[in-house]
N, C-alpha and C positions, 0 to 999 in steps of 0.2 A: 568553505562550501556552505556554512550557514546562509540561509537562506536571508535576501534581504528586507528592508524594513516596508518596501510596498507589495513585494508579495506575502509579505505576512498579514498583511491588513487586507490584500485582496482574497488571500483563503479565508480569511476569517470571516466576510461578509458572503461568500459564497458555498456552496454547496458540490458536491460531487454527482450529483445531477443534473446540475446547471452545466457542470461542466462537462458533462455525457452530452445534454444535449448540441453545444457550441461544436465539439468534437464530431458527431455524429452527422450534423449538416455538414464538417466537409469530408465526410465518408470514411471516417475514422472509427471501427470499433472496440476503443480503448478500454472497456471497462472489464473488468477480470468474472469470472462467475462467481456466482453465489455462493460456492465452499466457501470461498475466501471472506470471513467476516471479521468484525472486530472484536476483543475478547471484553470491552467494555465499548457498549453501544457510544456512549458520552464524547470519544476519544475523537480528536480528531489530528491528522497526520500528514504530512507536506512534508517531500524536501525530494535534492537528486538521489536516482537511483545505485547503490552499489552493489553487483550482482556475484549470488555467488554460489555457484553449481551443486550439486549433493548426487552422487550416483552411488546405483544399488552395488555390495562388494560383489555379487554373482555377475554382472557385466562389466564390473570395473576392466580395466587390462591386468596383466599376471601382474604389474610390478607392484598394482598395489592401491592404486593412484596417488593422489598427493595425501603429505602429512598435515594433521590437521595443524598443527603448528603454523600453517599457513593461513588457516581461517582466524588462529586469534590473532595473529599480527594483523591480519587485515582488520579484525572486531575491534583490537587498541588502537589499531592508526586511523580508522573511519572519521573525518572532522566530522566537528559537531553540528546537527542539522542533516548528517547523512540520512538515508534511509534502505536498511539491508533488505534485498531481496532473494529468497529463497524458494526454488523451483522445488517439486516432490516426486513422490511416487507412489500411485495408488495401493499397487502389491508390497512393499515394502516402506510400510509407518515405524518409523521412528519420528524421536522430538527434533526440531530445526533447531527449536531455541528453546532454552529453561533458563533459571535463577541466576545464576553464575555469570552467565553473558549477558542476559538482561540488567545484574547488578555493573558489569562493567560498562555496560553503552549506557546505563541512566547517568555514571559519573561523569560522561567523556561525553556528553549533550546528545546522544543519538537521535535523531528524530525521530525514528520508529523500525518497524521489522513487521514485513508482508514475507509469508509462509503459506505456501502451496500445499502444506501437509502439517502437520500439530504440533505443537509446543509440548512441554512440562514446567511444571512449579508454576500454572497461571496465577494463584494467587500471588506467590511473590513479584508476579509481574507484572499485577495490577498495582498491588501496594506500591510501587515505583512509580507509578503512573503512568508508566512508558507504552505509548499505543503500538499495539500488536496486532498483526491480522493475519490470522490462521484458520486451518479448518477445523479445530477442536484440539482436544489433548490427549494425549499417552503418558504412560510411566518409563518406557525402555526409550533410553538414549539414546544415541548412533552408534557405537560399540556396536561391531560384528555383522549392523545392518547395512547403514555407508559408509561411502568415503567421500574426501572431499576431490572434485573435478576443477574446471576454472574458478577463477576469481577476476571479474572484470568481465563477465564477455557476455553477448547477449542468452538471453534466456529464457523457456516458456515459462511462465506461472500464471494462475489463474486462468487457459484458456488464451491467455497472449504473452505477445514477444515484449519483453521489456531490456531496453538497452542501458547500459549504464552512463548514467546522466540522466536518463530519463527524468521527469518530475512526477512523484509517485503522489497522489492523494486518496488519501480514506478518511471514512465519515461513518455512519451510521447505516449509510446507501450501500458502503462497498468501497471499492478500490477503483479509483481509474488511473489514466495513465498519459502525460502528457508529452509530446514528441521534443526532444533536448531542444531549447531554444524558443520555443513555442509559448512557453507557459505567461510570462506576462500578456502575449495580446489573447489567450486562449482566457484566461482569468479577467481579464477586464471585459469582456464580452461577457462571460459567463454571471461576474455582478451586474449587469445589466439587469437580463437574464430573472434573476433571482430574485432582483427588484420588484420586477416585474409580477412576479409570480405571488410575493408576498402581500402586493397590493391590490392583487385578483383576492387572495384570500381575506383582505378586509375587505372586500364588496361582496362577498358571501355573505360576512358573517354580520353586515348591517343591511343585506336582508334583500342584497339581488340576485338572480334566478343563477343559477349555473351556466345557463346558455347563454344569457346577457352576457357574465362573467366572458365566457371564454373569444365573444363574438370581438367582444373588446380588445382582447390579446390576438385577435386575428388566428383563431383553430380551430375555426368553426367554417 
């Protein structure tokens, strides 16, 4: 599931911007809300989506729901280049992800971890370097708050539906979200794109008007 060697060079020249915007001409609005940020602005994060539920224990069903035994198999089996996504819950914060899990998915190449609701132990999981995006942090665990629901199926976070395969990216922008299969022609547009935009920003800054700028790019 690692992702391959030209979509790594096409995230790498592109933004999650660019790729809001490619998305959004054809009526796609892929990008998750603004809770969702990155715990280190710097970080940037690509790969397929692996999704996997959290419900509060006060609507879980009586049995309980599932053991979390089920999330770490799924947290040690994820290849590398995955990227786990975790839906929340406003009235019931607990951590999605801390130290523990974050030190397992840095071993096993995780690509990253988008959290609808906050983490713990951020500093240990910066120090990993492992990019995260959540909506801040807590100290209480999941103990007595969740349980775990599916693993594999689609689900809200951020504001949208993200199905597993998806291809998830975050950047500094935010999170967007790429439709399973989509993502090479959705990223080579979006370097375009980028290109584009970078080279409006050197005609700025030697010293043409903004409205020139933008008349160029045709958005005016």
């Amino acid at each position: 599931m690692d992702i391959s060697t030209e979509l790594r060079d096409l995230v790498a020249r592109s933004t999650t911007s660019s790729v809001c915007d490619i998305l959004m001409r054809r009526g796609l609005k892929l990008f998750m809300k603004q809770r969702v940020r990155p715990l280190d602005p710097k970080s940037k994060m690509a790969g397929p989506a692996l999704t996997i539920e959290r419900r509060p224990i006060a609507t879980a069903p009586r049995s309980g729901g599932r053991s979390n035994a089920a999330m770490i198999e799924a947290v040690e089996g994820a290849p590398a280049g995955t990227v786990l996504v975790f839906n929340g819950h406003l009235d019931h914060e607990a951590a999605l992800w801390g130290g523990l899990l974050a030190a397992c998915g840095s071993r096993n190449g995780l690509g990253g971890v988008v959290a609808d609701g906050p983490v713990r132990d951020p500093l240990e999981i910066l120090e990993l370097k492992q990019p995260c995006f959540c909506t801040g942090s807590v100290p209480a665990g999941q103990a007595g708050i969740l349980t775990l629901g599916e693993i594999g199926v689609p689900l809200m976070c951020g504001g949208i539906v993200v199905h597993p395969g998806d291809f998830v990216f975050g950047d500094s922008n935010g999170v967007v979200v790429i439709p399973q299969g989509q993502e090479l022609e959705i990223l080579r547009e979006a370097v375009i794109v980028e290109e584009r935009d970078q080279e409006a920003a050197r005609m700025i800054l030697s010293g043409k008007s903004l409205e020139e700028t933008m008349k160029a790019l045709g958005r005016v």
